[in-house]
C-alpha positions in Angstrom: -22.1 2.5 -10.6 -21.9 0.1 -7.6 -20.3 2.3 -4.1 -16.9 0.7 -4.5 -16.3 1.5 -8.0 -17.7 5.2 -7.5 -15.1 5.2 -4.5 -12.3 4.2 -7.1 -13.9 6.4 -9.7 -13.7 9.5 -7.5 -10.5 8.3 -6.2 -8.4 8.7 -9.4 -10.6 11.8 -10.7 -9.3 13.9 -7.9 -6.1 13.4 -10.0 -7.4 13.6 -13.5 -10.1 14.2 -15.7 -11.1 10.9 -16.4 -14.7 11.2 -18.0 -17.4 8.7 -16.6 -17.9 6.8 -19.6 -13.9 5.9 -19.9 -14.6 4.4 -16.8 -17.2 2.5 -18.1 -14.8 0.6 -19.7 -12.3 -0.2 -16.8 -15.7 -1.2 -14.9 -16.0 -4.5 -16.7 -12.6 -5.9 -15.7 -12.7 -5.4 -11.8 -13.4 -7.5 -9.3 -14.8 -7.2 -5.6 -13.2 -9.5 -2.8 -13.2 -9.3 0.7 -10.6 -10.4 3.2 -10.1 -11.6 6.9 -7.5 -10.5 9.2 -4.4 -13.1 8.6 -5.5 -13.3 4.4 -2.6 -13.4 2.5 -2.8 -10.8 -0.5 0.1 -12.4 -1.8 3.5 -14.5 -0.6 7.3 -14.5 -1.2 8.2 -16.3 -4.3 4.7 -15.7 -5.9 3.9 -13.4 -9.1 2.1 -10.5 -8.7 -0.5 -9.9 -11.2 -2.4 -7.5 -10.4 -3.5 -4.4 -8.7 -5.7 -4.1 -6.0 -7.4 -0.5 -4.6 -8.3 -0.2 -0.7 -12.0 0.2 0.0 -11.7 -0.8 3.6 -8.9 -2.7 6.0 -5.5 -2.1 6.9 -2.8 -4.1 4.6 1.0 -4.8 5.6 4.0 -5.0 3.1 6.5 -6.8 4.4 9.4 -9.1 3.5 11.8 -11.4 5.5 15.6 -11.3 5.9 17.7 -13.5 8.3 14.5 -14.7 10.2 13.0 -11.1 10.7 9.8 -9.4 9.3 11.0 -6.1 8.1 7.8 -3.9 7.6 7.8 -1.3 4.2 4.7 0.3 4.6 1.1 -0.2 5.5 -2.1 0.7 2.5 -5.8 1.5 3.9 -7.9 4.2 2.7 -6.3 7.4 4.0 -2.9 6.6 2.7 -1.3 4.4 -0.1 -5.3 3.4 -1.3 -3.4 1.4 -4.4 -1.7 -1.8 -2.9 0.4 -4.4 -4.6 3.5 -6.2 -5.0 5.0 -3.6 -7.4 8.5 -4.4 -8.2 6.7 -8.3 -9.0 4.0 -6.7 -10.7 5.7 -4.5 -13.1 8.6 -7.2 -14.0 6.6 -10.2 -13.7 9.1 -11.9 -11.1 8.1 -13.6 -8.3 7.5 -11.1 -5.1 9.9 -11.3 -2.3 7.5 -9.4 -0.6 4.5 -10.7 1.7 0.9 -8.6 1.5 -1.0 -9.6 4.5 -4.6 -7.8 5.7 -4.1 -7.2 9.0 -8.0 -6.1 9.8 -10.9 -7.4 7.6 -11.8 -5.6 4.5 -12.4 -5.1 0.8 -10.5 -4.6 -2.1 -11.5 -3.5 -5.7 -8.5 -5.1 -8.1 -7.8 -5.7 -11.7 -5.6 -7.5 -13.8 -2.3 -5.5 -14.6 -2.3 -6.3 -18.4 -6.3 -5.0 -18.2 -5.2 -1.6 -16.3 -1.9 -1.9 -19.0 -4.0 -2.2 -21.9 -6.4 0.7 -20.8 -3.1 3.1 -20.9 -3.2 3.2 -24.7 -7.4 3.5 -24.9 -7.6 6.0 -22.1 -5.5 9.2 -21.8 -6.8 10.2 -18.7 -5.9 7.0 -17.1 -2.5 6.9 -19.1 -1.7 10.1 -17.4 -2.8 8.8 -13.9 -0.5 5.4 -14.4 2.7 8.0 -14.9 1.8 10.3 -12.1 0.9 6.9 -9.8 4.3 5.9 -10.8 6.1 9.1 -10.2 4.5 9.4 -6.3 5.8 5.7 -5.9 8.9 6.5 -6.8 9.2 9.8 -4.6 8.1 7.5 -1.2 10.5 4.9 -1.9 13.1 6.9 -1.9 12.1 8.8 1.3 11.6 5.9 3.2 15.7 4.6 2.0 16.6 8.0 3.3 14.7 7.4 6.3 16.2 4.0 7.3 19.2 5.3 6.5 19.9 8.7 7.7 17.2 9.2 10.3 17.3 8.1 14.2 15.2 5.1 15.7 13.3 8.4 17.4 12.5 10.2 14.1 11.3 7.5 12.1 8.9 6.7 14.7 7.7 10.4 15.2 7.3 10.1 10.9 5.5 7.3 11.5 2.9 9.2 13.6 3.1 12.1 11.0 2.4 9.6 8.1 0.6 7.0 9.5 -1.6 8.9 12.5 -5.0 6.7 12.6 -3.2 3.4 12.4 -1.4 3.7 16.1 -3.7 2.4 18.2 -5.1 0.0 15.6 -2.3 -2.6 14.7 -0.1 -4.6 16.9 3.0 -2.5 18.3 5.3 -5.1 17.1 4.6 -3.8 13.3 5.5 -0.3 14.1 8.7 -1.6 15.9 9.6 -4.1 12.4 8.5 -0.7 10.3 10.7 1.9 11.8 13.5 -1.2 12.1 13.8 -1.3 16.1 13.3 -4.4 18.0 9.6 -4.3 20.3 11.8 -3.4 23.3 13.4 -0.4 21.4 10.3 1.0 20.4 8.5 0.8 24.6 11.9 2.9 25.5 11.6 5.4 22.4 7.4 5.7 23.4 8.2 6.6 27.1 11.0 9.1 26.3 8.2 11.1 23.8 5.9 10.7 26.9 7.9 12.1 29.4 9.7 14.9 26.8 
C-alpha cells in the first residue's frame, strides 16, 4: 500500500473496522495529485465531483458575497482531513463555493459515484459515509451559531481553540474574512487578548 493511501487507510479505520482487503477495492479508484499555493481545487459555478482527503497543505473554503471573501473553514491534516465542495457534491449543482490551497501539498481523491458505489459493497465504509455525514452536519451548525450568537472576540479565541497550528501559518486577512471582521477589527481584537 503506497504511504498516502495507508495514511487514508488508517485515517478512516480509527473510525471503523474497515478490513484491509475492502480497501483493496477503494485503492483502485484513487488518485494522487499535488498542488501549489494559489491552485484552485474548485470555483464558483463549477460541479463538484468528487472527494478529495488531505495528505499535506492547508486548503480554504470560501465563497463571495457583495465583493467580499467570506472564509467557512480551512481542511489540512489535523482538522477537517476530508475536503470538498459538499453541498455541490452531494446535489450535483454547481458550487458557489471556492477551494483554494493556500500552501503546497497533496491530496488523495476519488470520484463521488466511486466512494457512492462502495457504500452498498462495503459496510464498514457505508457506516463511515453516515458518521462522516453526521460530524458535517454537527460543525455546520456550530459554526451558524457562532456567526450568529457569538462576539467578534469569541470567534476569534474558537478559532485559536479549533484551528491552533494554522495562526502563524496563513495570511491574517483569512482569519479576519473567517471570524467575519474586517483586517482592522481583528489587529484591535489581537492587542486587547495581548494586553488582557
Amino acid at each position: 500500500m503506497k504511504e498516502s493511501e495507508n495514511k487514508l487507510y488508517q485515517f478512516i479505520s480509527q473510525t471503523v473496522d474497515l478490513s484491509s482487503e475492502d480497501f483493496k477495492k477503494i485503492s483502485p479508484k484513487l488518485t494522487f495529485s499535488a498542488y501549489k499555493k494559489g491552485d484552485f481545487l474548485i470555483k464558483e459555478n463549477q460541479t463538484c465531483t468528487k472527494l478529495h482527503f488531505v495528505i499535506s497543505g492547508i486548503y480554504r473554503v470560501y465563497h463571495i458575497e457583495n465583493g467580499k471573501e467570506i472564509t467557512s473553514y480551512f481542511n489540512y491534516k489535523d482538522r477537517n482531513q476530508f475536503v470538498a465542495s459538499f453541498v455541490s457534491l452531494l446535489t450535483d449543482k454547481p458550487s458557489k463555493e471556492y477551494i483554494e490551497c493556500i500552501s503546497e501539498g497533496e491530496l488523495l481523491s476519488i470520484k463521488y459515484e466511486d466512494w457512492e458505489s462502495f457504500y452498498h459493497e462495503i459496510p464498514a465504509l457505508n457506516t463511515y459515509g453516515r458518521l462522516m455525514a453526521e460530524y458535517n452536519y454537527v460543525l455546520a451548525v456550530e459554526r451558524i451559531e457562532a456567526l450568529q450568537y457569538q462576539s467578534a472576540k469569541d470567534r476569534y479565541l474558537e478559532f485559536l481553540e479549533i484551528y491552533p497550528q494554522l495562526l502563524n501559518l496563513i495570511p491574517h486577512h483569512f482569519i479576519a474574512s473567517y471570524i467575519g471582521v474586517t483586517p482592522e477589527s481583528l489587529s484591535r481584537i489581537r492587542k486587547e487578548i495581548a494586553t488582557a
